[in-house]
ROMAR-704888 format. One record per residue (C-alpha): x, y, z. Coordinates in Angstrom, 1 decimal. Layout:
REM residues N
rec X: X; Y: Y; Z: Z
...
END
This chain:
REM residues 65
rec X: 6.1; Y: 5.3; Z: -27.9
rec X: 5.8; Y: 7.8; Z: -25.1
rec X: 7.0; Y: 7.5; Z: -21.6
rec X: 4.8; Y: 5.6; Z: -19.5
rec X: 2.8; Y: 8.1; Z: -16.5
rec X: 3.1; Y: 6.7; Z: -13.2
rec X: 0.1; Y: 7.2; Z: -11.0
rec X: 1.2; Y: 9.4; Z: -8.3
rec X: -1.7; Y: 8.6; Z: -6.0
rec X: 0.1; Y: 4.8; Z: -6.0
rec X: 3.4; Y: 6.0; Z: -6.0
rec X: 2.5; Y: 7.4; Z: -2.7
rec X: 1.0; Y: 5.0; Z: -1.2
rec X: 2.9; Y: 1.4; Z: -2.3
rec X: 6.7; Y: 0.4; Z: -1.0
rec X: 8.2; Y: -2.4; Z: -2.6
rec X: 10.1; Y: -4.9; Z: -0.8
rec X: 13.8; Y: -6.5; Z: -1.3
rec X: 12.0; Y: -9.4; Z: -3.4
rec X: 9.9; Y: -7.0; Z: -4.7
rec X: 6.8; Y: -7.2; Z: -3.3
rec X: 4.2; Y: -4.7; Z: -3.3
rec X: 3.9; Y: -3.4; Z: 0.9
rec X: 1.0; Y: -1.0; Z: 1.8
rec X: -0.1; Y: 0.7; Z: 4.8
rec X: -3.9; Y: 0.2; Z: 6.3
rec X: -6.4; Y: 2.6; Z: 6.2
rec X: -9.0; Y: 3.3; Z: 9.2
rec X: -6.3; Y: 4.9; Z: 11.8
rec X: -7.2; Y: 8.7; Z: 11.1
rec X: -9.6; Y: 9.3; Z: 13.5
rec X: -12.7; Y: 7.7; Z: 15.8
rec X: -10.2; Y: 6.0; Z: 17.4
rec X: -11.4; Y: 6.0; Z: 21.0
rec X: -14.1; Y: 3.2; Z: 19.4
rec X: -11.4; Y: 0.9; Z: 18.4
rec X: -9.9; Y: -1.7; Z: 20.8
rec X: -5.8; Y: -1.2; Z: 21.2
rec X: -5.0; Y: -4.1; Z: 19.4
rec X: -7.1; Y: -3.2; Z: 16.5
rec X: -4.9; Y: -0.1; Z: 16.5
rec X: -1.7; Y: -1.5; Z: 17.1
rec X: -2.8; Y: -4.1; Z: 14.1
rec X: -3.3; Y: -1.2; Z: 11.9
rec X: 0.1; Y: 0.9; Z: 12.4
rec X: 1.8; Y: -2.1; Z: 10.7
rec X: 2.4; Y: -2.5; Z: 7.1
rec X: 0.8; Y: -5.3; Z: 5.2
rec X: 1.7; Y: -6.7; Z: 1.8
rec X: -0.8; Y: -6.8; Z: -1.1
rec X: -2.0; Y: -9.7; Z: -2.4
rec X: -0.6; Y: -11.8; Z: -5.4
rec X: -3.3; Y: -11.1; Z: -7.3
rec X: -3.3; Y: -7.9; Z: -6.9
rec X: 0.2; Y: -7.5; Z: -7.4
rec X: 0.7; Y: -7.3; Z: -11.5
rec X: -2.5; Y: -4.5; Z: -11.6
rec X: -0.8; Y: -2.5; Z: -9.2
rec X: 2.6; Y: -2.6; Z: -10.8
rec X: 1.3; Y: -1.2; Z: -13.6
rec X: 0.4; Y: 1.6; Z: -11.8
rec X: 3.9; Y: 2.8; Z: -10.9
rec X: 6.4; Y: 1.6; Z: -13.7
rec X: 9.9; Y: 1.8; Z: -11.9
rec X: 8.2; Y: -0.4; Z: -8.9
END
C-alpha cells in the first residue's frame, strides 16, 4: 500500500499539542478591523483547540499529527 498524502492545506494550518490535541488559529483577523471591538480582536489572536469531534477527521488529514 502506498504512502499516505498529507493534506498540506491542514498541515499548515493545525499544531498539535503535548497530549496531542489538535490547536488552530481563528479566522476573521485579516482585515475590517476598525469594525471590530478590541476584545473581539484580542479574542481572536489566541489559538483555540478543535473540537473532539472534530478531532479524528482532522487527523486523518495530516498522518504524522
Amino acid at each position: 500500500m502506498p504512502k499516505m498524502k498529507t493534506k498540506r492545506a491542514a498541515a499548515k494550518r493545525l499544531k498539535v499539542t503535548a497530549s496531542g490535541k489538535l490547536k488552530r488559529h481563528s479566522g476573521w483577523k485579516s482585515h475590517l478591523l476598525e469594525a471590530k471591538s478590541p476584545k473581539r480582536r484580542r479574542r481572536l489572536r489566541k489559538a483555540s483547540l478543535i473540537s473532539a469531534a472534530d478531532q479524528p477527521r482532522l487527523k486523518k488529514l495530516v498522518p504524522y499529527l
